[in-house]
Residue frames as a rotation matrix with the C-alpha (Angstrom) as fourth column:
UNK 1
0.584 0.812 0.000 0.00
0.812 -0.584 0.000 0.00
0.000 0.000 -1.000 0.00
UNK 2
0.093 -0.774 0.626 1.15
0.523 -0.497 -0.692 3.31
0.847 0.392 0.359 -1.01
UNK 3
-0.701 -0.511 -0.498 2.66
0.676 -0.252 -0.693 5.41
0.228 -0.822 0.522 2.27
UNK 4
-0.890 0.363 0.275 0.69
-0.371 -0.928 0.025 8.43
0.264 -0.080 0.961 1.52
UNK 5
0.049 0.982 -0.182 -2.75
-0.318 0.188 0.929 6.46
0.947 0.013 0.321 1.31
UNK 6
-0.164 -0.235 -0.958 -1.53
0.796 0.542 -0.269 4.68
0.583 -0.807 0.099 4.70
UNK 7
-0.997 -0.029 -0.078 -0.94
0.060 -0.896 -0.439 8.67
-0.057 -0.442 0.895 6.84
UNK 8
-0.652 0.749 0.117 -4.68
-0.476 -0.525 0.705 9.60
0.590 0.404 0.699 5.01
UNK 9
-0.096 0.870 -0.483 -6.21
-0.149 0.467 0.871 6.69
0.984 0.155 0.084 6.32
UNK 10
-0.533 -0.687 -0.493 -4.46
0.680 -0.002 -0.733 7.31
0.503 -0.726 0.469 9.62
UNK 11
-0.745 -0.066 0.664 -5.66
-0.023 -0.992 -0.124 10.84
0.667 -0.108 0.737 10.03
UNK 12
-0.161 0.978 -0.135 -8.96
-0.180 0.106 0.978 9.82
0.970 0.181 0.159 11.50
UNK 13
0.699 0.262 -0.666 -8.35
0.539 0.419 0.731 7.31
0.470 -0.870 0.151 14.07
UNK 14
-0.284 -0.941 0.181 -5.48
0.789 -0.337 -0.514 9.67
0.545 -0.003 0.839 15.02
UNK 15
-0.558 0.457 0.693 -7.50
-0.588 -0.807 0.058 13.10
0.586 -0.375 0.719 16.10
UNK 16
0.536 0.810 -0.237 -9.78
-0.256 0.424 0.869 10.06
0.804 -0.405 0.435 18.18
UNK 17
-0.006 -0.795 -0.607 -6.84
0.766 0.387 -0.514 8.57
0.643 -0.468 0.606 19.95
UNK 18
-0.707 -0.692 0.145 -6.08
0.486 -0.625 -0.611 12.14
0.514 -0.362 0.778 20.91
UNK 19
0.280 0.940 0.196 -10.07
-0.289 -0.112 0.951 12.87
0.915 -0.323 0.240 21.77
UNK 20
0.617 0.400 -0.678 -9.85
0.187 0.762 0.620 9.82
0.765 -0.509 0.395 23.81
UNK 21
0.159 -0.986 -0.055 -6.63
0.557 0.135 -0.820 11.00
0.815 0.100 0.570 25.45
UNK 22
-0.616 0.317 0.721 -7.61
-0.078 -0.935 0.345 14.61
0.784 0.156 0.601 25.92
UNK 23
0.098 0.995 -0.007 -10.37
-0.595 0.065 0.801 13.25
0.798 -0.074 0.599 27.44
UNK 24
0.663 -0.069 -0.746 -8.80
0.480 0.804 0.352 11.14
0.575 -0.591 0.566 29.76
UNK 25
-0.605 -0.780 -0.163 -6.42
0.660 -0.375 -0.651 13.89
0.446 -0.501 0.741 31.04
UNK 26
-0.327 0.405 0.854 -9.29
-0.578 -0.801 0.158 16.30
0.748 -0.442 0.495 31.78
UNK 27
0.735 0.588 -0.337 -11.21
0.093 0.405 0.910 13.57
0.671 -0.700 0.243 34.10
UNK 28
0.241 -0.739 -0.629 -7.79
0.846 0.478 -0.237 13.35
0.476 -0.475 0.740 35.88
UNK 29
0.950 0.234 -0.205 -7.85
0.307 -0.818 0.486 17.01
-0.054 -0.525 -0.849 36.20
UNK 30
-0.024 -0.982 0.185 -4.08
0.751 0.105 0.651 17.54
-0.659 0.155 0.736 34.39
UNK 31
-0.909 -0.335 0.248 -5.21
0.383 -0.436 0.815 19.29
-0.165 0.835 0.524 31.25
UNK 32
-0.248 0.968 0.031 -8.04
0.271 0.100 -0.957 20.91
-0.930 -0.229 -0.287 30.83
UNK 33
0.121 0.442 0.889 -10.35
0.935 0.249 -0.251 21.08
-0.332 0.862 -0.383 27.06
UNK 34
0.927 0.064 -0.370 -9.98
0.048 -0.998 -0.052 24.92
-0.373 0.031 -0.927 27.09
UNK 35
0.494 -0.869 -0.016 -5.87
-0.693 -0.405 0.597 24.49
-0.526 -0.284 -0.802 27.22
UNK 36
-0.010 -0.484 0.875 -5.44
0.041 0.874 0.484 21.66
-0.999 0.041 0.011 24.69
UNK 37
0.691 0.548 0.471 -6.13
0.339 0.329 -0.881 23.04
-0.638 0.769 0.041 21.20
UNK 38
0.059 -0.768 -0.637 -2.25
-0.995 0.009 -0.104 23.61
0.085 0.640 -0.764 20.13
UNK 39
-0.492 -0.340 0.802 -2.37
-0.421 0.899 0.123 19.78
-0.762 -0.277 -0.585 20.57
UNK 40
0.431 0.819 0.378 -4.87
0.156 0.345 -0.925 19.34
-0.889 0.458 0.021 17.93
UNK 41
0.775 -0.381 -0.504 -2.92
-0.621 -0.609 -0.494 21.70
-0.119 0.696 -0.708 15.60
UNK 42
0.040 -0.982 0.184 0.08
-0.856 0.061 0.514 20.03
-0.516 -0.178 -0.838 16.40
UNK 43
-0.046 0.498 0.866 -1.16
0.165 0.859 -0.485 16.65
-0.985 0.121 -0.122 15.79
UNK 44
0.665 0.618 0.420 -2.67
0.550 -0.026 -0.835 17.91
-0.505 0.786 -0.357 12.21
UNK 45
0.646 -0.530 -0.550 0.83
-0.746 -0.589 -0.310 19.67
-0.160 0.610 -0.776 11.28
UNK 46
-0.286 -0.801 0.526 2.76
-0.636 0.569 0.521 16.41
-0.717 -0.186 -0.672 12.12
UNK 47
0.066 0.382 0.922 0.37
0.519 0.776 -0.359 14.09
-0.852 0.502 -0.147 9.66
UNK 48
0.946 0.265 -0.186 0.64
-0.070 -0.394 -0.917 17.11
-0.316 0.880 -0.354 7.20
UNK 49
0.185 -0.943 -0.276 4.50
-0.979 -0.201 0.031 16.96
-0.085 0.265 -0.961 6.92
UNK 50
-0.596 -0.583 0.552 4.50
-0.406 0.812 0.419 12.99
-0.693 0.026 -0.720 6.78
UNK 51
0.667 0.736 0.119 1.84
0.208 -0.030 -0.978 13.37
-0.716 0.676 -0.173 3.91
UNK 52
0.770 -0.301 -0.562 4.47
-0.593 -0.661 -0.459 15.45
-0.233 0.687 -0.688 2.18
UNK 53
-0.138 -0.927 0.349 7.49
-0.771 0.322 0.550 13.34
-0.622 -0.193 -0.758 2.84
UNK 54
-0.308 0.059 0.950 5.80
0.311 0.949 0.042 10.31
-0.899 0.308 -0.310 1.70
UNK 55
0.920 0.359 0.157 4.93
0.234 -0.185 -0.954 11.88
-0.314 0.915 -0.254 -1.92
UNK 56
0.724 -0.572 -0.386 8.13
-0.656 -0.743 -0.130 13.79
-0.212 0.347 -0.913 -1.92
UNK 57
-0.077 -0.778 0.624 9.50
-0.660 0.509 0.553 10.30
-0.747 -0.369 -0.552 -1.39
UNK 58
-0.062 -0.140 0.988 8.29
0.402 0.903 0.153 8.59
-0.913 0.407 0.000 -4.12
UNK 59
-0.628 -0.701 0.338 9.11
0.357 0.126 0.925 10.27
-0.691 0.702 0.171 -7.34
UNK 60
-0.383 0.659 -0.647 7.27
-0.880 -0.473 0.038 11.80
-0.281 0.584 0.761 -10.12
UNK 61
0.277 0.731 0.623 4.16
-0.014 0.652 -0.758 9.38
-0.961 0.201 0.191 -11.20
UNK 62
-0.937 -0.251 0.243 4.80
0.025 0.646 0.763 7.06
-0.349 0.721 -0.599 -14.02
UNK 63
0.077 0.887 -0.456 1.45
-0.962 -0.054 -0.268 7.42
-0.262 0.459 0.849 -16.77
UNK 64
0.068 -0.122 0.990 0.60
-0.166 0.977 0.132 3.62
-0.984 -0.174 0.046 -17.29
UNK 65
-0.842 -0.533 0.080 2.05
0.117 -0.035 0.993 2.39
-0.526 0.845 0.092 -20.61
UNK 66
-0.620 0.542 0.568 -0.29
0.777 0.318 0.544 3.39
0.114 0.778 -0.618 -23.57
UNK 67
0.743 0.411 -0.529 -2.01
0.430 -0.898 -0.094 6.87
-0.514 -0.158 -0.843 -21.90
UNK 68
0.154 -0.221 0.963 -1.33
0.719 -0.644 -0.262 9.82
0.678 0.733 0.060 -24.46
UNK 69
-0.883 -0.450 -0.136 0.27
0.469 -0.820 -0.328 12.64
0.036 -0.353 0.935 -23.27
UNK 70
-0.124 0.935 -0.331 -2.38
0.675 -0.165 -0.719 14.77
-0.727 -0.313 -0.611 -21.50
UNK 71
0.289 0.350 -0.891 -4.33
-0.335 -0.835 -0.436 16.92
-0.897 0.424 -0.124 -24.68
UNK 72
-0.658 -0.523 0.541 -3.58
-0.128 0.786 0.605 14.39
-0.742 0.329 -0.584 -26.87
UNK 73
-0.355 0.785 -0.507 -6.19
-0.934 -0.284 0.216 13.98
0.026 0.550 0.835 -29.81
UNK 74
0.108 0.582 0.806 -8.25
-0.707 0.615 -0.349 11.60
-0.699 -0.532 0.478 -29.73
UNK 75
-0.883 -0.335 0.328 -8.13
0.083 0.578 0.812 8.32
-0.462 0.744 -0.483 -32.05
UNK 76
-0.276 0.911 0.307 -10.19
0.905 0.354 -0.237 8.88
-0.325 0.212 -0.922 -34.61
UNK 77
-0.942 -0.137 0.307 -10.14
0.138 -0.990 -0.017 12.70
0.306 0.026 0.952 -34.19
UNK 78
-0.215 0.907 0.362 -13.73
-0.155 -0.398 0.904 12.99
0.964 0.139 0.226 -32.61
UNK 79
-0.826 -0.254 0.504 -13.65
-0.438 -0.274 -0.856 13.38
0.355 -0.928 0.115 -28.59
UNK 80
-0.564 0.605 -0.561 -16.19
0.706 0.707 0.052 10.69
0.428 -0.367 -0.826 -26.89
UNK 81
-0.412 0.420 -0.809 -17.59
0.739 -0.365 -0.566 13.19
-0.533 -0.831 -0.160 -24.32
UNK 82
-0.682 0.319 -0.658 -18.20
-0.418 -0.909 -0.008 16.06
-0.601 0.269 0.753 -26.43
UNK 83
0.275 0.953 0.130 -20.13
0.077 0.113 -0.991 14.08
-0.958 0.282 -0.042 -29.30
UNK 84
0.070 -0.283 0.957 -19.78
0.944 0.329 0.028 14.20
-0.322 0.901 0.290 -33.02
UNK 85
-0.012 -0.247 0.969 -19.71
0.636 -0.750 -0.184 17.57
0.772 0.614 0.166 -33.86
UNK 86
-0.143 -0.659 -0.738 -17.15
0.887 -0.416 0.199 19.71
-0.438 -0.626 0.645 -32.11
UNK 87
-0.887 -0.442 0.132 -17.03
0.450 -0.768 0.456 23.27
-0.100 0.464 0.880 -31.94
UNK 88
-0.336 0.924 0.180 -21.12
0.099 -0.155 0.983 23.44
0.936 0.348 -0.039 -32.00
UNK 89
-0.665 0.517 0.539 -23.75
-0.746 -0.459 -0.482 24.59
-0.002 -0.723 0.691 -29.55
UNK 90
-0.779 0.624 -0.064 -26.75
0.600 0.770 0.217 22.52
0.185 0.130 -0.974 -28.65
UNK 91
-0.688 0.517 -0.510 -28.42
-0.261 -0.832 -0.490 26.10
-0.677 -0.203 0.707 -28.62
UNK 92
-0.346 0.394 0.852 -31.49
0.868 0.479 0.131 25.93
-0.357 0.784 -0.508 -31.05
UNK 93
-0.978 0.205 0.038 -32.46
-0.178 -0.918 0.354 29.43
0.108 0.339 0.934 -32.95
UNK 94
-0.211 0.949 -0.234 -36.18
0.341 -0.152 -0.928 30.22
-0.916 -0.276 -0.292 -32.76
UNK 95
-0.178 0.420 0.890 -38.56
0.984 0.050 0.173 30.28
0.028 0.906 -0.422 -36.22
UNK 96
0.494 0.125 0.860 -39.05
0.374 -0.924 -0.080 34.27
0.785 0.361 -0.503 -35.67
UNK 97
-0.329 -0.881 0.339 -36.80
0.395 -0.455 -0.798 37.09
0.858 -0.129 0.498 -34.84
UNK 98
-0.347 0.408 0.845 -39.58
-0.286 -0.904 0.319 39.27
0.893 -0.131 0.430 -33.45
UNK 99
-0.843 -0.163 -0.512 -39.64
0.310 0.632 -0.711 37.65
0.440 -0.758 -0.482 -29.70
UNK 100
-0.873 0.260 -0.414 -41.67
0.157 -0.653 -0.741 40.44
-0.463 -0.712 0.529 -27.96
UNK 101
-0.776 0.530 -0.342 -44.38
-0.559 -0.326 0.762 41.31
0.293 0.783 0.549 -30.95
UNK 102
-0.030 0.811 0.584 -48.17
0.106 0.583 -0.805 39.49
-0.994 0.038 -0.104 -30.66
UNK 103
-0.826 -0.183 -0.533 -48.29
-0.557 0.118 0.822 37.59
-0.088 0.976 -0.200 -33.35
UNK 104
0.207 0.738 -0.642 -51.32
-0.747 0.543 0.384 35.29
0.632 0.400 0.663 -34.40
UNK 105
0.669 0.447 -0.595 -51.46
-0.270 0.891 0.366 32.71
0.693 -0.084 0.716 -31.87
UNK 106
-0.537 -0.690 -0.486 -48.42
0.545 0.156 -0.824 33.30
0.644 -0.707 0.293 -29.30
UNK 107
-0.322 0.291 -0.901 -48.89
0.923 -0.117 -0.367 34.57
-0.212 -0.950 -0.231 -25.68
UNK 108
0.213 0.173 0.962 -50.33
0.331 -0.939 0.096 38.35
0.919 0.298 -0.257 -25.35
């Protein structure tokens, strides 16, 4: 599993742990909930810098073999998602110019 996904999936039960902690120092009367939220920060700068490491550690991402260079034309020249005919609207024009006018059978 990759490192980074490992930290992400971390993050969660992490900030609980420290709940659960947190939470166990205040019953004790050691720390109180008011006097503990650089601990939260802290906590959420340490998983952000071993997020970073672990990407910075593994190298620029390899495109599996056969993916075109991003903006690539399509085979075929005719983009799946857009449809056959680039470069068009799916606007439709209206049979008369005169929008506003009463005309024989439109709204008044």
């Amino acid at each position: 599993m990759n490192r980074y996904i490992l930290i992400r999936r971390l993050r969660g039960p992490a900030f609980l742990l420290l709940i659960g902690v947190l939470a166990l120092l205040s019953q004790a009367d050691i720390l109180s909930w008011g006097k503990s939220w650089p601990l939260f920060l802290i906590l959420g700068g340490v998983l952000a810098l071993a997020e970073r490491a672990a990407i910075a550690s593994e190298g620029p991402s390899v495109p599996y073999a056969g993916a075109p260079y991003p903006g690539a034309p399509y085979p075929g020249g005719v983009n799946p998602v857009a449809g056959p005919a680039q470069g068009t609207t799916a606007i439709v024009q209206a049979n008369s110019p005169d929008y506003g006018k009463d005309s024989a059978g439109g709204q008044s």
